[in-house]
C-alpha positions as CSV (number, residue, x, y, z in Angstrom):
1,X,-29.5,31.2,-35.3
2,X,-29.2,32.0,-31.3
3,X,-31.9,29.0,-29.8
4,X,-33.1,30.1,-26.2
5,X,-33.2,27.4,-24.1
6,X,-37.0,26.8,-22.1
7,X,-37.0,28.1,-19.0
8,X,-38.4,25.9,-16.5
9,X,-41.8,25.6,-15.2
10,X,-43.6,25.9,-11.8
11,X,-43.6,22.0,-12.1
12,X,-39.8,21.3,-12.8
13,X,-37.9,20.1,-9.9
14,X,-34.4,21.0,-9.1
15,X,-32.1,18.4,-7.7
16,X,-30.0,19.5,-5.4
17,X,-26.8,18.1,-2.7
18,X,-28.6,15.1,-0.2
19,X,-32.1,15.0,-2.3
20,X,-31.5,11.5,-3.8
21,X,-28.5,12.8,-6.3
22,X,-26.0,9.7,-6.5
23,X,-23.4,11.8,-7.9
24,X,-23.9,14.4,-4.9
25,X,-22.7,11.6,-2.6
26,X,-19.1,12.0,-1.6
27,X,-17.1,9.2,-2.2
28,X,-14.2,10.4,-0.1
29,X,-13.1,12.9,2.6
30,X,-9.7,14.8,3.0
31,X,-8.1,16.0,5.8
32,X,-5.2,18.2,4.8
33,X,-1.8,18.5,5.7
34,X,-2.6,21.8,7.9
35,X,-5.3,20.1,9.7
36,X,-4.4,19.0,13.1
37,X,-7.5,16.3,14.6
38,X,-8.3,15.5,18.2
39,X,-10.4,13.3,18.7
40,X,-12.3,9.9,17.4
41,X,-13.1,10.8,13.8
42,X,-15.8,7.8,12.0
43,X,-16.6,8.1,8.3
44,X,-18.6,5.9,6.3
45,X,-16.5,6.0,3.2
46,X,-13.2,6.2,2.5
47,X,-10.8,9.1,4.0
48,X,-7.8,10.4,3.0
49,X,-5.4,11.9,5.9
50,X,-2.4,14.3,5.9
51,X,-2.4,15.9,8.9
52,X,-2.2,14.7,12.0
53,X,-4.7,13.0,14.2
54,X,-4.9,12.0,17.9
55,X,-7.9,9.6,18.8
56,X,-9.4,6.8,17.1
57,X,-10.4,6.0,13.4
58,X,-13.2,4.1,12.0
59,X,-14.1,4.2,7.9
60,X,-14.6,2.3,5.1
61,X,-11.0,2.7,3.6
62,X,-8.1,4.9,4.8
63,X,-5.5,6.0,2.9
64,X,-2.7,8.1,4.8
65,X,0.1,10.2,3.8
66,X,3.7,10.1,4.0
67,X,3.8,13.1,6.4
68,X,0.5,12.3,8.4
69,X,0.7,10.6,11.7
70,X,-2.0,8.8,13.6
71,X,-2.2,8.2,17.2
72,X,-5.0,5.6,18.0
73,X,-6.4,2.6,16.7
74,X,-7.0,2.1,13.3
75,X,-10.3,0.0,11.9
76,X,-11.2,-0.3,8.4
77,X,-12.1,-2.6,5.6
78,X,-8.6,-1.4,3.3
79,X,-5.9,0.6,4.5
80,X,-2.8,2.0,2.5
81,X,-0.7,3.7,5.1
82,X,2.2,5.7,4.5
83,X,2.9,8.2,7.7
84,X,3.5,7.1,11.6
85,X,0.7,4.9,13.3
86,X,1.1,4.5,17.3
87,X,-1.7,2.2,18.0
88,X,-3.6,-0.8,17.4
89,X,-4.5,-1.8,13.5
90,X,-7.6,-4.0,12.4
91,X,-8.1,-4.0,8.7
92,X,-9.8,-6.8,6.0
93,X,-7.0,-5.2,3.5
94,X,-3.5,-3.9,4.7
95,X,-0.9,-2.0,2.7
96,X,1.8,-1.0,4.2
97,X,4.3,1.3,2.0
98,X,7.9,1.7,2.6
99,X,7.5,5.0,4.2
100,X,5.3,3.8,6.7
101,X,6.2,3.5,10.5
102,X,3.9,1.0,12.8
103,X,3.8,1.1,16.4
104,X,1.5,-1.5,17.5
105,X,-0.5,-4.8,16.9
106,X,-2.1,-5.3,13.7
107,X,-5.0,-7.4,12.8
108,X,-5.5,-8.5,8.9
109,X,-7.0,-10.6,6.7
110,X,-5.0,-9.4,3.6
111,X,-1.1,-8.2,4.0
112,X,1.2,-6.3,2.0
113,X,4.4,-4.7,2.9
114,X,7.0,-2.8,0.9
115,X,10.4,-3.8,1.6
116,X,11.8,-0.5,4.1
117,X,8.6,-0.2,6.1
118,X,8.9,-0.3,10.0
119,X,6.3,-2.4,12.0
120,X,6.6,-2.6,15.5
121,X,4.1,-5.1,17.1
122,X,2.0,-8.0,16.7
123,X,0.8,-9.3,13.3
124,X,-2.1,-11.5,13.5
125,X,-3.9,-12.7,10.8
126,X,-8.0,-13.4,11.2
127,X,-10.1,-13.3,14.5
128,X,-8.2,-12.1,17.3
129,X,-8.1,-15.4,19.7
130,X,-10.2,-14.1,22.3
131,X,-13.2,-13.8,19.4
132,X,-12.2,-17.0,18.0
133,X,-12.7,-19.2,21.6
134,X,-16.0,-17.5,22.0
135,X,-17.0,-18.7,18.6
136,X,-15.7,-22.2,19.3
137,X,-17.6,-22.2,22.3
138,X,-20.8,-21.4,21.2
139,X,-20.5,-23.9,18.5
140,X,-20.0,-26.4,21.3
């Protein structure tokens, strides 16, 4: 009626956090609304922010909050930003939501922008033209 499960033997191995589990891999990181960040902060997959950050940001994918403001450059494959940027942006993928307030030169490949949003700066699409001489050049 009851079954006992087998307890496991001296040979089983246990798989824990960072020993080759794929699902122990985080996909994402947060950084709350209470959370107050200076300095350059790098992650290698996407990040979610809240708070409020002073210094520079490098990940994968960025996705930022209403309320969150970010002072520094911005780089990332895909951004969705919905807080206060003062600084340079270079993204693949830009989304800009109508809540968003942009203060400073962005550099895309992809461009979207909800009708309200604030962007104060340069838009440049591709290669900035400093990086686009060089390449011209060497090709020379």
């Amino acid at each position: 009626m009851f079954s006992k499960k087998p307890t496991p033997g001296p040979d089983a191995v246990t798989r824990t956090a960072g020993q080759g589990n794929p699902m122990a891999t985080p996909t994402f990181s947060v950084l709350g609304a209470d959370l107050a960040v200076k300095g350059d902060i790098t992650a290698s997959a996407e990040l979610h922010i809240d708070g409020h950050i002073e210094g520079d940001i490098t990940c994968a994918g960025l996705v930022q909050g209403e309320a969150s403001s970010i002072q520094g450059a911005i780089r990332a494959q895909s951004a969705r930003l919905a807080g206060t940027v003062r600084g340079g942006i270079a993204v693949n993928q830009l989304v800009v939501l109508k809540t968003a307030r942009i203060h400073g030169d962005v550099t895309y490949d992809i461009l979207t922008i909800e009708q309200g949003a604030h962007i104060d700066g340069l838009l440049r699409h591709g290669l900035e033209p400093a990086e686009s001489e060089t390449t011209l050049e060497s090709a020379s």
